[in-house]
C-alpha positions as CSV (number, residue, x, y, z in Angstrom):
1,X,0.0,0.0,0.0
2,X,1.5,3.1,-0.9
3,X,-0.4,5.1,2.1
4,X,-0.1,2.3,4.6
5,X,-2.2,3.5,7.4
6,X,-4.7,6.1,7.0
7,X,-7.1,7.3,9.9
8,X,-10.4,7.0,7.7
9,X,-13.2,6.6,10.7
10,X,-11.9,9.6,11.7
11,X,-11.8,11.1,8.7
12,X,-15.6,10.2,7.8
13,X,-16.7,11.7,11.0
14,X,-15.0,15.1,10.3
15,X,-16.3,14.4,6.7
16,X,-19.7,15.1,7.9
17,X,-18.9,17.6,10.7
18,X,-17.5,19.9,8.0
19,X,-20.5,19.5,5.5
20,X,-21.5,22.7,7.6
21,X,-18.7,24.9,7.7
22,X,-18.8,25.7,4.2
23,X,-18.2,29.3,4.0
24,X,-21.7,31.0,3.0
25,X,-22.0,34.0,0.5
26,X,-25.4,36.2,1.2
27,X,-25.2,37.4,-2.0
28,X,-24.5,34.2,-3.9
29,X,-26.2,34.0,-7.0
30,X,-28.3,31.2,-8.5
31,X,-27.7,30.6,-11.8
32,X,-30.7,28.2,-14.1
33,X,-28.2,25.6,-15.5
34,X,-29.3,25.0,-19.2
35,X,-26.3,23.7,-21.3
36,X,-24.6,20.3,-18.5
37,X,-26.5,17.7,-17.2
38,X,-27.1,18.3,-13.3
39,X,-25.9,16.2,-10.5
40,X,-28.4,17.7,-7.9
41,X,-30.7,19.6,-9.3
42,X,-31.8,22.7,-12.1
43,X,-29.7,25.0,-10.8
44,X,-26.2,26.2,-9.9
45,X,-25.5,28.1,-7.1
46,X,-22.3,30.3,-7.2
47,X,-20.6,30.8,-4.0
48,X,-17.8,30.1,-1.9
49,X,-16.7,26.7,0.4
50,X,-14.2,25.8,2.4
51,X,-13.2,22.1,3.0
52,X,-10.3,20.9,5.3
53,X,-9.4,17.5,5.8
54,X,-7.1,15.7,7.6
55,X,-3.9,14.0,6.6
56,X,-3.0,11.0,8.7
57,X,-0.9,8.4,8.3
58,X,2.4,6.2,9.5
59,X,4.9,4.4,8.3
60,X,8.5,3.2,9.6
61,X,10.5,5.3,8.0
62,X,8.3,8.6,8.6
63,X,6.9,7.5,11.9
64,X,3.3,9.3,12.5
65,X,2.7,11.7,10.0
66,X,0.1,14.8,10.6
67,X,-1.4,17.5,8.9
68,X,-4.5,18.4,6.5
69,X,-5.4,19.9,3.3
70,X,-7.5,22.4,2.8
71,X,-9.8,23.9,-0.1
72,X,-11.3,27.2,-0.5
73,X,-13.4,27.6,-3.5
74,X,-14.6,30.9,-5.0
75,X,-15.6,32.7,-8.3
76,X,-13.8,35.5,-9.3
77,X,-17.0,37.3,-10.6
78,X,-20.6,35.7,-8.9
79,X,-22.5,36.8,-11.7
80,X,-20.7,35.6,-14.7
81,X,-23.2,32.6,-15.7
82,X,-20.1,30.5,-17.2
83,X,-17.4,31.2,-15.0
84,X,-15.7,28.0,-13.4
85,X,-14.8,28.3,-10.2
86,X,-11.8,28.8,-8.6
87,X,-9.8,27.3,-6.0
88,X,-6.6,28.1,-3.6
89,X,-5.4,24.9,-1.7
90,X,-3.1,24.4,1.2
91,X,-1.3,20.8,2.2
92,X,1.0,21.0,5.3
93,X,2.6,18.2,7.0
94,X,4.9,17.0,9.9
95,X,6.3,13.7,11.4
96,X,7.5,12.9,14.3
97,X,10.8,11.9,13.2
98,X,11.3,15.8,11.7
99,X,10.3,15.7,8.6
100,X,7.8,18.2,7.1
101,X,6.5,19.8,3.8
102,X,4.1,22.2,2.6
103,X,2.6,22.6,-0.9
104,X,0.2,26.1,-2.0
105,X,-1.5,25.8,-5.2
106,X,-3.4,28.3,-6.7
107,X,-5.9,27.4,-10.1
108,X,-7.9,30.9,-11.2
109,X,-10.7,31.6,-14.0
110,X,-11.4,35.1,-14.8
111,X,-13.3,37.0,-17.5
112,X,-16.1,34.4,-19.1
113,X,-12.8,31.9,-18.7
114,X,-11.3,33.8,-21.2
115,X,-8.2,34.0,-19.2
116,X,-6.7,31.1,-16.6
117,X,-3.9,31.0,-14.2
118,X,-2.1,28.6,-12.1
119,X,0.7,28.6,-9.3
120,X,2.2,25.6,-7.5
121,X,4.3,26.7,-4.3
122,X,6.2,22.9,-2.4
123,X,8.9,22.8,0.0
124,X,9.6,19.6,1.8
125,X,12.1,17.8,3.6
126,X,10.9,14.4,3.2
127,X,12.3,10.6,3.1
128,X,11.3,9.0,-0.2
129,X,12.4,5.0,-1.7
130,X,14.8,4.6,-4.6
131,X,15.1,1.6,-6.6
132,X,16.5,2.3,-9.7
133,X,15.6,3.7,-13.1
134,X,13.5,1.1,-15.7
135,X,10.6,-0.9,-15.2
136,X,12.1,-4.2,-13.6
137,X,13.6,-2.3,-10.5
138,X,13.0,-4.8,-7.3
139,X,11.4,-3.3,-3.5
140,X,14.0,-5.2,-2.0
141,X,16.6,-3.0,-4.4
142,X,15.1,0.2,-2.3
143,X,17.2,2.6,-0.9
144,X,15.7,5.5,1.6
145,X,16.9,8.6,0.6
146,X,16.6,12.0,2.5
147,X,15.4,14.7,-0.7
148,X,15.3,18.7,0.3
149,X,13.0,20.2,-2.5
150,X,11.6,23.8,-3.7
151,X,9.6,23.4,-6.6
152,X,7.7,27.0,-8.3
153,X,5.3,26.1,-11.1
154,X,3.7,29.0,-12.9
155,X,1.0,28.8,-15.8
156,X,-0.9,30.9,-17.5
157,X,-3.3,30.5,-20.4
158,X,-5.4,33.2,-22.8
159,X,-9.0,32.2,-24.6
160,X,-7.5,32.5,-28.7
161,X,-11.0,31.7,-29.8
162,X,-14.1,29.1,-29.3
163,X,-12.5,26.6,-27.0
164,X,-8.9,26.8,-28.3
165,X,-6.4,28.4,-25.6
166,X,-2.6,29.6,-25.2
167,X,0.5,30.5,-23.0
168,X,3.3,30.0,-21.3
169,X,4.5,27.7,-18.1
170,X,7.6,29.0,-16.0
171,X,9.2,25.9,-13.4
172,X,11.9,25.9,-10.9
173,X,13.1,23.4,-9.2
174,X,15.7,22.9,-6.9
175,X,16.9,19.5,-5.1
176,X,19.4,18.3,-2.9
177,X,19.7,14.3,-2.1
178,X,21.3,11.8,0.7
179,X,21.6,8.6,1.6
180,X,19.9,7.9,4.7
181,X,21.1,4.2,4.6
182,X,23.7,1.9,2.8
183,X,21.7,-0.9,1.3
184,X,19.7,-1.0,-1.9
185,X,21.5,0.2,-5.2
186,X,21.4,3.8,-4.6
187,X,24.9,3.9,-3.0
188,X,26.6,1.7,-6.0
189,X,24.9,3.1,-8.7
190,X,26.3,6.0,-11.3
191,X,23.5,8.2,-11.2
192,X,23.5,11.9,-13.2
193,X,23.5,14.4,-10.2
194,X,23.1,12.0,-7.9
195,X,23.5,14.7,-5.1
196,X,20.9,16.6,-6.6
197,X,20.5,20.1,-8.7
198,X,18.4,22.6,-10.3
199,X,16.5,23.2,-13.2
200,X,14.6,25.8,-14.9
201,X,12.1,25.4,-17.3
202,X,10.2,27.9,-19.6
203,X,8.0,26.3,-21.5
204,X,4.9,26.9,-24.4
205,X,0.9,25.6,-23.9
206,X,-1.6,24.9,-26.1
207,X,-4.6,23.2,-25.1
208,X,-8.5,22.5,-26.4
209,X,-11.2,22.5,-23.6
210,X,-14.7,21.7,-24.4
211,X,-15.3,20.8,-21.0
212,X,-19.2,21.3,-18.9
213,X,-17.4,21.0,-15.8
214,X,-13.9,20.9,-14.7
215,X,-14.5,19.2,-11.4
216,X,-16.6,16.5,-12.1
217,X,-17.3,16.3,-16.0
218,X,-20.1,14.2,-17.7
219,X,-19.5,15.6,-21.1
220,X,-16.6,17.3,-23.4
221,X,-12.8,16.7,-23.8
222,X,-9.4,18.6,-22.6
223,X,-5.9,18.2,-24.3
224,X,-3.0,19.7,-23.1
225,X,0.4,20.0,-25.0
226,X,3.4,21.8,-22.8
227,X,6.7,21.9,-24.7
228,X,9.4,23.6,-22.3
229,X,13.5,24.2,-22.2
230,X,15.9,24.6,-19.6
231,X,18.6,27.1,-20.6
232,X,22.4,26.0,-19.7
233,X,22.7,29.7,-17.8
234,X,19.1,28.7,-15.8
235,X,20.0,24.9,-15.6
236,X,22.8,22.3,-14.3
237,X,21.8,20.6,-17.4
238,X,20.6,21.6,-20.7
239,X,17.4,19.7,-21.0
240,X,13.9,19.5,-22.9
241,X,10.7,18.5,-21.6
242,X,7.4,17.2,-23.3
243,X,4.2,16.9,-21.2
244,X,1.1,15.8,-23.5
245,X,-2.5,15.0,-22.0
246,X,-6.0,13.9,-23.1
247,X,-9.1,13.2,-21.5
248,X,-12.4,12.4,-22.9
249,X,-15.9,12.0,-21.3
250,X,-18.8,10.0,-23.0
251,X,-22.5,10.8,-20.7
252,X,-23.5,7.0,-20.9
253,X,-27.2,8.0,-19.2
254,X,-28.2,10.8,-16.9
255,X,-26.3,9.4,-14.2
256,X,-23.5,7.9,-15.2
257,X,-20.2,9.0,-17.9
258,X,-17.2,6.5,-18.9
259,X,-14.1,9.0,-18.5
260,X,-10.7,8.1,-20.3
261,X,-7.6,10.0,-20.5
262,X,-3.9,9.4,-21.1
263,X,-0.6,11.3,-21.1
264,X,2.6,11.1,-22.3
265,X,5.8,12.6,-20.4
266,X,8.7,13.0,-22.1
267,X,12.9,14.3,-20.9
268,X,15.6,14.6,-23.1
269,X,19.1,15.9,-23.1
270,X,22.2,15.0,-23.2
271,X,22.6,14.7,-19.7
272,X,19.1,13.0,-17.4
273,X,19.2,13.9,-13.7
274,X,17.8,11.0,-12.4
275,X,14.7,13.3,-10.1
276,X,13.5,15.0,-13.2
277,X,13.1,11.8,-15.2
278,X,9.4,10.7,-15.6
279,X,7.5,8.8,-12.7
280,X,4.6,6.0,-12.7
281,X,2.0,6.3,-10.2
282,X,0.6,8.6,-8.0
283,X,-3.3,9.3,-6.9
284,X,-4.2,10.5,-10.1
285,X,-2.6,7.9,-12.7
286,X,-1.4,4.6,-12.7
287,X,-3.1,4.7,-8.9
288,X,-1.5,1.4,-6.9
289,X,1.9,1.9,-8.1
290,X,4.3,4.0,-5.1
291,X,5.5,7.4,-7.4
292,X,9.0,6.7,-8.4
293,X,9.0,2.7,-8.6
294,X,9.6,2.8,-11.8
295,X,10.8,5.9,-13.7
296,X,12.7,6.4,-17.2
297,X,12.9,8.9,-19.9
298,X,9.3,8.6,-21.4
299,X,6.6,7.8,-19.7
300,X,3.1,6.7,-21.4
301,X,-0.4,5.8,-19.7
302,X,-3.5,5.2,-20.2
303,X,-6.8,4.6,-18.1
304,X,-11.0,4.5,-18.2
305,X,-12.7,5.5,-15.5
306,X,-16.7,4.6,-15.1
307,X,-18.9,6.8,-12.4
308,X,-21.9,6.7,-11.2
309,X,-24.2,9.0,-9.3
310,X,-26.4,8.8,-6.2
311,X,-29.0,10.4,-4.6
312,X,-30.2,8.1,-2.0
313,X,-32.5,11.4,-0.9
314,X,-31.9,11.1,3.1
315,X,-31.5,13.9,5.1
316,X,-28.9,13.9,7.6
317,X,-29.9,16.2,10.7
318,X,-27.5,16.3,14.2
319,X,-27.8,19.1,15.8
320,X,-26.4,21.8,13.7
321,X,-25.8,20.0,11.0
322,X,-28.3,19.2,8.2
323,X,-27.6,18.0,4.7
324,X,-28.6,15.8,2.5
325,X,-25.4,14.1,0.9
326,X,-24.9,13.0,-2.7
327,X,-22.4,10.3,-4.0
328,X,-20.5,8.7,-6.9
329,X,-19.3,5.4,-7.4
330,X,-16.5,4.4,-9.6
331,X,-14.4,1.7,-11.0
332,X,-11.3,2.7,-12.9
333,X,-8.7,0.5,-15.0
334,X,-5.3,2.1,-16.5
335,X,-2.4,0.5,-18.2
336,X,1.5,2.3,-18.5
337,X,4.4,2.4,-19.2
338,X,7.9,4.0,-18.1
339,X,10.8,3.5,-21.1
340,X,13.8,5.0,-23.0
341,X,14.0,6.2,-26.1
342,X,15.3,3.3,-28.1
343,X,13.4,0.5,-25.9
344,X,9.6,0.8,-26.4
345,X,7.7,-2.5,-26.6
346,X,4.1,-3.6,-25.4
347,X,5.9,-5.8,-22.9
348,X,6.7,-2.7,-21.0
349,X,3.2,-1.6,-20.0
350,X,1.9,-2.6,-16.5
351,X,-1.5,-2.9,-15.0
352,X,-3.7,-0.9,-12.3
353,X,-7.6,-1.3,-11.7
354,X,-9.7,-0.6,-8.8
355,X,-13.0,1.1,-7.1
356,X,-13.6,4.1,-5.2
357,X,-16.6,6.6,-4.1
358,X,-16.7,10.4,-4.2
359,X,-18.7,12.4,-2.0
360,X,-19.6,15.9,-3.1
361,X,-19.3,18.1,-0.3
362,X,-20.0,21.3,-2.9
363,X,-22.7,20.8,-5.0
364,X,-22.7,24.0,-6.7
365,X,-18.8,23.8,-8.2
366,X,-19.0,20.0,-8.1
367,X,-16.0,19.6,-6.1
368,X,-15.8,16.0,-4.3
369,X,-13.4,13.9,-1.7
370,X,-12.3,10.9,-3.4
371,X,-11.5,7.9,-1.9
372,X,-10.1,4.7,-4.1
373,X,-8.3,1.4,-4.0
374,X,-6.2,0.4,-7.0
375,X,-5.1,-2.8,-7.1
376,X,-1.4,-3.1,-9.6
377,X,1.2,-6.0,-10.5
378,X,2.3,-8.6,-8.7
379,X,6.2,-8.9,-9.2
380,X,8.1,-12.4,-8.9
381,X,8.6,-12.7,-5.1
382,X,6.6,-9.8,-4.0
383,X,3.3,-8.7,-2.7
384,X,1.1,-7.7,-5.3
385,X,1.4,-3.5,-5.7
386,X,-1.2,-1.5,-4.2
387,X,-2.7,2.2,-2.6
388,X,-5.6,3.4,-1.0
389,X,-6.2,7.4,-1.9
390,X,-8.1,9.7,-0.1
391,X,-8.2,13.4,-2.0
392,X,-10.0,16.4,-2.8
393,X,-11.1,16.4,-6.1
394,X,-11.6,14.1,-9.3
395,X,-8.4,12.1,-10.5
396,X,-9.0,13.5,-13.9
């Protein structure tokens, strides 16, 4: 499991404790929904929320592990009938074994969503496993490495016309690396900046979005095509960087839509630091695999994602709180593959399914808390790979 313990009784009780401290607008305005298909009801109601929930967790080589993320939700102008709404988020973090991080991400819409914007602000001091570069790396190859990060990732993105839209992506990043232990093949192994480095990229977007919703989408598609460089003056190493995605969503009935997506991630250079080369898994894609298992120079997945959603129409009422709470099921499948540039092959690609449930704690933006299991491969001698998720938001 790639989140081995997480606190979820206590999670579902704050879950519903919180359904009432969404931040309430008195002048929010209600807006007849005419062009998606609703997940509540005939209208959508712009106005602000505020979600926090908490992060809990152990393992041995973090020890307990506590924080929360939390999700404000606005709309830059209430009576724009088109706007999406848009979000500021916070993740902080400690252990008791000194370790810590914090991440700040900003995602704005402005004028009819004729212009978007988005910030990603990470520092952490956190232990993460190594195992090699490729797909055939071993657990018991792992080595625990101490990794320092800042990370700045800024995007911004202007309406051309209909649904096409353009600009430019600035990232920094900066890392520094240690051993924290002299087993696995980390120590042995002739890695480009194996201490660590930095890297600046400036890059060029294009991207198509035909998109009802951003949050939860029943209908429409979104494709994304970042091409970025890293200068030698800007960069320990000259590099390029390719980041391609796609997602698709087919309304099956009312109720339910059949999602699929995939994306292609691509460094080159003459030189690879072995951080910035591409990673499987995470709680978005490839879900079950631990991020960084397998890495390489390209990385290509894949994955369908069928939801469904309820309205079992009963009204929670304790004390202060009264709601009455809407949910989607899913089941999701994905298939990927990390790989270098002159060894592609269908013999590379590895497997991830599972199930999960979303509960939609704002009805009005669509915005959801996700929890999945993903089941992935079972290697020769080892437990078959796996992760429970529990997020804010859809995983495409």
């Amino acid at each position: 499991m790639i989140l081995k313990t997480r606190l979820l009784s206590g999670t579902a009780i704050l879950l519903l404790l919180c359904g009432s401290l969404k931040a309430q607008d008195d002048k929010a305005i209600v807006i007849k929904d005419t062009t998606a298909v609703k997940i509540n009801d005939s209208t959508i109601v712009h106005k602000k929320s505020f979600f926090p929930l908490p992060v809990l967790g152990y393992s041995p080589e973090k020890g307990l592990e506590i924080g929360a993320a939390m999700l404000y939700s606005f709309y830059t102008d209430k009576n724009d009938p088109v706007l999406r709404n848009s979000t500021i988020s916070l993740i902080p973090s400690l252990t008791t074994k000194s370790q810590y991080k914090i991440e700040l991400k900003t995602d704005f819409w402005t004028d009819h969503n004729n212009y978007h914007f988005k910030s990603s602000l990470r520092y952490h001091d956190f232990p993460i496993y190594f195992y090699g570069v490729g797909d055939t790396t071993r657990k018991a190859d792992g080595t625990l490495l101490g990794n320092q990060r800042y990370k700045v990732v800024l995007e911004g993105e202007k309406r051309l016309s209909g649904r096409f839209y353009a600009g430019l992506s600035l990232q920094y990043q900066h890392d520094a690396y240690e051993a924290n232990e002299s087993k696995g093949v980390y120590p042995g192994m002739a890695l480009a900046d194996k201490d660590g480095g930095y890297v600046t990229f400036i890059g060029a977007t294009g991207i198509f979005d035909n998109r009802d919703n951003q949050n939860y989408t029943h209908t429409g598609s979104w494709v994304r095509l970042n091409v970025a460089y890293a200068p030698a003056f800007l960069s320990k190493q000259t590099l390029w960087k390719i980041d391609a995605q796609a997602k698709h969503f087919v309304p099956i009935s009312r109720k339910s839509t059949l999602g699929v997506n995939g994306l292609f991630n691509s460094l080159q250079g003459s030189v690879l630091p072995f951080y910035l080369l591409p990673e499987m898994g995470n709680d978005l894609m490839m879900r079950a695999y631990y991020t960084g298992r397998y890495r390489d120079q390209n990385y290509l997945a894949f994955q369908a994602e069928y939801r469904y959603f309820l309205d079992p129409k009963i009204p929670v009422n304790i004390w202060f709180l009264h709601m009455q709470p809407k949910f989607a099921l899913a089941a999701f499948g994905a298939t990927g593959a990390v790989f270098n540039n002159h060894d592609f092959g269908m013999d590379h690609f590895k497997p991830a399914y599972g199930m999960g449930v979303r509960w939609f704690y704002d009805e009005g933006s669509k915005l959801t808390i996700r929890v999945d299991y993903a089941w992935g491969e079972k290697r020769t001698g080892e437990e078959r790979q796996s992760g429970l998720y529990l997020s804010l938001a859809e995983a495409f």
